[in-house]
C-alpha positions as CSV (number, residue, x, y, z in Angstrom):
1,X,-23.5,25.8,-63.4
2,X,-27.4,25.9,-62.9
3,X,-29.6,28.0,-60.8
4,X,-29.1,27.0,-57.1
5,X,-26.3,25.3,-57.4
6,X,-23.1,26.6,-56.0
7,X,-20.0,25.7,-57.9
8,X,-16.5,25.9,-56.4
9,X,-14.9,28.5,-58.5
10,X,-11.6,28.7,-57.0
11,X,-9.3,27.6,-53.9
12,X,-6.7,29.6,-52.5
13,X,-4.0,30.7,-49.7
14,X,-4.4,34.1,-47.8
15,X,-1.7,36.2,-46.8
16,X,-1.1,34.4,-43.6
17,X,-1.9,31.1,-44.6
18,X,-5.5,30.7,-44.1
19,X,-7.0,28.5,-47.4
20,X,-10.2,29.4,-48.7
21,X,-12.9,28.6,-51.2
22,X,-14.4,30.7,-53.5
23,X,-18.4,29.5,-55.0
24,X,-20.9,30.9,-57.0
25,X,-24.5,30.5,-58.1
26,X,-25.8,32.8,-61.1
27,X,-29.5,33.6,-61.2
28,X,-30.0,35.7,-64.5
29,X,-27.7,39.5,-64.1
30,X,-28.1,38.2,-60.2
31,X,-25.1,37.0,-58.7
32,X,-24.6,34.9,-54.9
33,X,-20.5,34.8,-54.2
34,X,-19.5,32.9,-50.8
35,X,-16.0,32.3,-49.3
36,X,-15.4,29.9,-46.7
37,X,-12.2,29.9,-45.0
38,X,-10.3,27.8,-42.7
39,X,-7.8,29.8,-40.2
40,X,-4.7,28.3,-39.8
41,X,-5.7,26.9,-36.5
42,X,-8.5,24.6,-38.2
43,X,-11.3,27.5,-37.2
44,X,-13.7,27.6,-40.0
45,X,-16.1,30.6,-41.1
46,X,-17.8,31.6,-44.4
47,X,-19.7,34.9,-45.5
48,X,-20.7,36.3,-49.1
49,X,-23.0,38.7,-50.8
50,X,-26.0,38.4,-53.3
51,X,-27.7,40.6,-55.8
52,X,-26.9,42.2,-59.4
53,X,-23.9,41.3,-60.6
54,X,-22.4,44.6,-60.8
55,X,-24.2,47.7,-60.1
56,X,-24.7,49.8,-63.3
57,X,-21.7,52.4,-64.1
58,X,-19.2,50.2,-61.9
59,X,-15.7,48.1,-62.8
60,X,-15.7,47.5,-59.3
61,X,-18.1,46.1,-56.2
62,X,-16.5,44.8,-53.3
63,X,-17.7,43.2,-50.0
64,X,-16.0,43.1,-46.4
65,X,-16.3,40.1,-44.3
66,X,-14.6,39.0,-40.9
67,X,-15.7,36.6,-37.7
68,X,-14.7,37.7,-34.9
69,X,-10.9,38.2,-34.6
70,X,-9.9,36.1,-37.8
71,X,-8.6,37.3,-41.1
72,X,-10.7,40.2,-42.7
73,X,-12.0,38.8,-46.4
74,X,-12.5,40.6,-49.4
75,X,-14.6,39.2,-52.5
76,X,-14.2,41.7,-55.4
77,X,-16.8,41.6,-58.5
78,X,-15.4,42.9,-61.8
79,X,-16.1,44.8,-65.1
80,X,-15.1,41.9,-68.0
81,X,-12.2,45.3,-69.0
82,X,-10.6,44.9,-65.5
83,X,-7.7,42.5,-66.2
84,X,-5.7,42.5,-63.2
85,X,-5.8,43.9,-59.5
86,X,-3.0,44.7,-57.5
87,X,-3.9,44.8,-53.5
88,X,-2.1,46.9,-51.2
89,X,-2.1,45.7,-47.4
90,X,-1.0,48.2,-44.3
91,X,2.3,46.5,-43.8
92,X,3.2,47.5,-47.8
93,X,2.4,44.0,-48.8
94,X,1.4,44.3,-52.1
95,X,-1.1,41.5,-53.7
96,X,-2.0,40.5,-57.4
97,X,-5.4,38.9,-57.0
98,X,-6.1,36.5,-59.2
99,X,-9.7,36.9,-61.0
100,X,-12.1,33.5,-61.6
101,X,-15.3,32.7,-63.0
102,X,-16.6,32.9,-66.6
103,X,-17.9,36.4,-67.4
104,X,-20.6,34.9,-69.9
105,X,-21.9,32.6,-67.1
106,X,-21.4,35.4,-64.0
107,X,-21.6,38.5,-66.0
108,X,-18.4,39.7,-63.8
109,X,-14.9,38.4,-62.9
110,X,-14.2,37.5,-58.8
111,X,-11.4,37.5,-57.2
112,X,-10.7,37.2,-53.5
113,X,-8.3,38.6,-50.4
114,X,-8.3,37.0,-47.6
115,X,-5.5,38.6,-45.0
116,X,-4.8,38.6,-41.1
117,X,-6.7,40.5,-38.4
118,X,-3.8,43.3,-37.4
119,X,-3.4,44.1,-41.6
120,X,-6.1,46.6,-43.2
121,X,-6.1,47.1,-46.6
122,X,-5.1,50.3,-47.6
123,X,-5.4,50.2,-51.9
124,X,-7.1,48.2,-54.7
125,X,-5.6,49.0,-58.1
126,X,-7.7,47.8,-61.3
127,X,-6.0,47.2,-64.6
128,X,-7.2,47.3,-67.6
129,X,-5.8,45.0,-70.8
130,X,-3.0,48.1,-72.4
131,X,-1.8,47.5,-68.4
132,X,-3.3,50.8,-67.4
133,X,-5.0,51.9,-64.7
134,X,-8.5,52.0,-64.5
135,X,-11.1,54.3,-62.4
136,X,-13.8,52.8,-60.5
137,X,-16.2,54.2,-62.0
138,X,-17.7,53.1,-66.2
C-alpha cells in the first residue's frame, strides 16, 4: 500500500443486503477510509473520512454517512487494544463487526456497518483482548 493509492481492504454484506467495499490510503499517522456501497436495487453511493488516524486519547472515531434515503453507513477507526465490536441496531439486532487493515500500515483497525434507512443504531460496544469491555476514551 503506497501513498495515493487506495487498496481495497475489505468486502462485505449490510444488514439488509446491501454489499460494500471498504479502501484505504495511509499518508504517515494520516489516514483516508472510503466505503462504497451498492443498495440492493443496483443504486450505488460512496462517502469516507480523512485525517489523523485516531485522535489522541481515543479507542474509538467513527464517521456517519448516508445518500439520500439509503442505508446509513458507519466506518469505525480503532485503538490496536480494541479486539472486537459488538453493534446494537434499533430493532435489537445486534452486530459483531468485523475489524480490517494492518495496524502497522494504518496505525488503527476499521471496521464497517452498513444498515437500512428505518434502523438507527442505538450501541457500539468495544472489547478488549481478556473479552472485556472497554471505555471510549485511552
Amino acid at each position: 500500500m503506497t501513498d495515493h493509492d487506495p487498496t481495497v481492504l475489505a468486502e462485505g454484506l449490510g444488514t439488509g443486503g446491501e454489499r460494500w467495499t471498504l479502501t484505504a490510503i495511509p499518508h504517515g499517522r494520516r489516514l483516508q477510509t472510503m466505503v462504497q456501497v451498492v443498495q440492493t436495487d443496483g443504486r450505488r453511493w460512496a462517502a469516507g473520512s480523512g485525517g489523523t488516524a485516531l485522535r489522541d486519547g481515543r479507542r474509538i472515531d467513527t464517521f456517519a454517512g448516508r445518500s439520500g434515503a439509503s442505508s446509513h453507513l458507519v466506518i469505525l477507526r480503532l485503538a490496536p487494544d480494541v479486539r472486537a465490536v459488538v453493534a446494537t441496531l434499533s430493532d435489537g439486532t445486534r452486530e459483531d463487526l468485523r475489524l480490517h487493515g494492518d495496524v502497522e500500515r494504518l496505525g488503527v483497525r476499521v471496521a464497517v456497518l452498513v444498515y437500512p434507512a428505518q434502523l438507527d443504531l442505538h450501541n457500539l460496544v468495544l472489547i478488549g483482548a481478556d473479552g472485556r469491555e472497554l471505555p471510549d476514551q485511552l
